[in-house]
C-alpha positions as CSV (number, residue, x, y, z in Angstrom):
1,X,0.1,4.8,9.3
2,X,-2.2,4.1,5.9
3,X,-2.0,1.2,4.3
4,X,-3.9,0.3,0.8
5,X,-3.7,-2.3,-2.3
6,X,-5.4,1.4,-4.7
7,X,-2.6,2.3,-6.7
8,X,-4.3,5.5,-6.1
9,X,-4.4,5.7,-2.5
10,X,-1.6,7.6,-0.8
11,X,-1.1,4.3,1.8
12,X,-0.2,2.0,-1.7
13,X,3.5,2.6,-1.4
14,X,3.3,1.4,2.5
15,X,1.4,-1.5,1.3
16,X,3.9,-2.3,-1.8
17,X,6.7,-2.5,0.7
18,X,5.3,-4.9,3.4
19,X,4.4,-6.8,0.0
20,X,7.3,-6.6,-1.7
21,X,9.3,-8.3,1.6
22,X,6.6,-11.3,1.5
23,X,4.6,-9.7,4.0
24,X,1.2,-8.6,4.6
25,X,-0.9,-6.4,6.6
26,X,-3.8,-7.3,9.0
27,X,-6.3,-4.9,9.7
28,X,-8.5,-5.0,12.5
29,X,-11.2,-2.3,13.5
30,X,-12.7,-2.0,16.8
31,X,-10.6,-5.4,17.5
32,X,-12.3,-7.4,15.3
33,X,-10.1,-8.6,12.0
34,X,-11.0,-7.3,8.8
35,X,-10.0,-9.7,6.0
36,X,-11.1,-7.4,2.8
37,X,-10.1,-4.0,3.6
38,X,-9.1,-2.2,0.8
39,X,-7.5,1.0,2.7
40,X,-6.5,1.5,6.1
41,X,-5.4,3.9,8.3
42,X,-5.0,4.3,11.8
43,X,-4.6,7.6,12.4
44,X,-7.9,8.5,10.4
45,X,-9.7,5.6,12.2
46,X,-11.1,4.3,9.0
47,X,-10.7,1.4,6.9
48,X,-12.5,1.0,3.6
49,X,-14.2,-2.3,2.5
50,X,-16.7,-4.0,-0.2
51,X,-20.0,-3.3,1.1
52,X,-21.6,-6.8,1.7
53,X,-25.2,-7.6,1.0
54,X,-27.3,-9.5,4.0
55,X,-26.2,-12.9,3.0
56,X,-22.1,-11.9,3.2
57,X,-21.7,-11.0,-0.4
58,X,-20.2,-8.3,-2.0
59,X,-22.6,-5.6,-3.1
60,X,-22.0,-4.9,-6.7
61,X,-23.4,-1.5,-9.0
62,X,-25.7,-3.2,-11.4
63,X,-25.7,-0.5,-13.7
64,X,-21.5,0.0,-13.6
65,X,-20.5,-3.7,-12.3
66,X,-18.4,-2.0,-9.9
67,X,-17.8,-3.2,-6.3
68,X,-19.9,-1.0,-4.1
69,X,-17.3,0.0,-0.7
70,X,-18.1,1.8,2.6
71,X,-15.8,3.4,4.8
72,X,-16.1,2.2,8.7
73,X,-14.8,4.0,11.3
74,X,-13.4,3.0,14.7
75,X,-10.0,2.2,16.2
76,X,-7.6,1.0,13.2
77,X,-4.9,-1.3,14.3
78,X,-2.5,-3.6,12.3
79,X,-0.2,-6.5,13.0
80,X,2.4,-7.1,10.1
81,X,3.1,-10.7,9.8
Protein backbone atom coordinates (compact mmCIF):
# COMPACT_ATOMS: atom_id res chain seq x y z
CA UNK A 1 0.00 0.00 0.00
CA UNK A 2 1.28 3.92 -0.60
CA UNK A 3 0.16 6.31 1.37
CA UNK A 4 0.93 10.30 0.86
CA UNK A 5 -0.51 13.95 1.80
CA UNK A 6 1.32 15.16 -2.32
CA UNK A 7 -1.68 15.70 -4.18
CA UNK A 8 0.76 14.52 -6.78
CA UNK A 9 1.73 11.29 -5.41
CA UNK A 10 -0.14 8.28 -6.61
CA UNK A 11 -0.67 7.14 -2.59
CA UNK A 12 -2.77 10.73 -2.09
CA UNK A 13 -6.15 9.16 -2.86
CA UNK A 14 -5.27 6.23 -0.05
CA UNK A 15 -4.32 8.97 2.19
CA UNK A 16 -7.65 11.26 1.37
CA UNK A 17 -9.73 8.24 2.39
CA UNK A 18 -8.23 7.26 5.83
CA UNK A 19 -8.53 11.19 6.16
CA UNK A 20 -11.71 11.75 5.02
CA UNK A 21 -13.11 8.96 7.82
CA UNK A 22 -11.20 10.93 10.68
CA UNK A 23 -8.41 8.70 10.51
CA UNK A 24 -4.78 8.84 10.02
CA UNK A 25 -1.84 6.88 9.08
CA UNK A 26 1.29 5.93 11.14
CA UNK A 27 4.27 5.17 9.47
CA UNK A 28 7.04 3.48 10.93
CA UNK A 29 10.37 2.28 9.13
CA UNK A 30 12.67 -0.17 10.35
CA UNK A 31 10.13 -0.13 13.59
CA UNK A 32 10.86 2.98 14.60
CA UNK A 33 7.67 5.69 14.12
CA UNK A 34 8.02 8.29 11.64
CA UNK A 35 5.94 11.33 12.55
CA UNK A 36 6.76 13.58 9.22
CA UNK A 37 6.62 11.26 6.40
CA UNK A 38 5.42 12.81 3.55
CA UNK A 39 4.95 9.47 1.24
CA UNK A 40 4.92 5.97 2.18
CA UNK A 41 4.93 2.79 0.82
CA UNK A 42 5.38 -0.51 1.91
CA UNK A 43 5.86 -2.37 -0.88
CA UNK A 44 8.65 -0.04 -2.20
CA UNK A 45 10.26 0.00 1.30
CA UNK A 46 10.58 3.77 1.25
CA UNK A 47 9.12 6.56 2.95
CA UNK A 48 9.91 10.15 2.10
CA UNK A 49 10.58 12.85 4.81
CA UNK A 50 11.99 16.58 5.38
CA UNK A 51 15.54 16.20 5.64
CA UNK A 52 16.59 17.52 9.19
CA UNK A 53 19.63 19.47 9.94
CA UNK A 54 22.03 18.18 13.02
CA UNK A 55 20.06 19.99 15.65
CA UNK A 56 16.35 18.25 14.40
CA UNK A 57 15.30 20.90 12.11
CA UNK A 58 14.02 20.85 8.89
CA UNK A 59 16.58 21.54 6.11
CA UNK A 60 15.30 24.24 3.92
CA UNK A 61 16.85 25.35 0.04
CA UNK A 62 18.10 28.83 0.81
CA UNK A 63 18.12 29.82 -2.64
CA UNK A 64 14.21 28.29 -3.42
CA UNK A 65 12.84 28.23 0.35
CA UNK A 66 11.69 24.88 -0.35
CA UNK A 67 11.81 22.00 2.27
CA UNK A 68 14.71 19.84 1.39
CA UNK A 69 13.31 15.71 1.62
CA UNK A 70 15.17 12.36 1.48
CA UNK A 71 13.87 9.19 0.78
CA UNK A 72 14.82 6.27 3.44
CA UNK A 73 14.52 2.95 2.81
CA UNK A 74 13.77 -0.08 5.08
CA UNK A 75 10.74 -2.11 6.14
CA UNK A 76 7.56 0.26 5.71
CA UNK A 77 4.76 -0.63 8.01
CA UNK A 78 1.53 1.24 9.06
CA UNK A 79 -1.08 1.09 11.80
CA UNK A 80 -4.32 3.11 10.86
CA UNK A 81 -5.80 4.48 13.94
Amino acid sequence: MRYSCDKDDAGYKAWCDLASDGRKVLVYLDGALLKDAITADDVEGIVIHPRRTAEGNISINPHSGEILLETLRGKVTFEVV
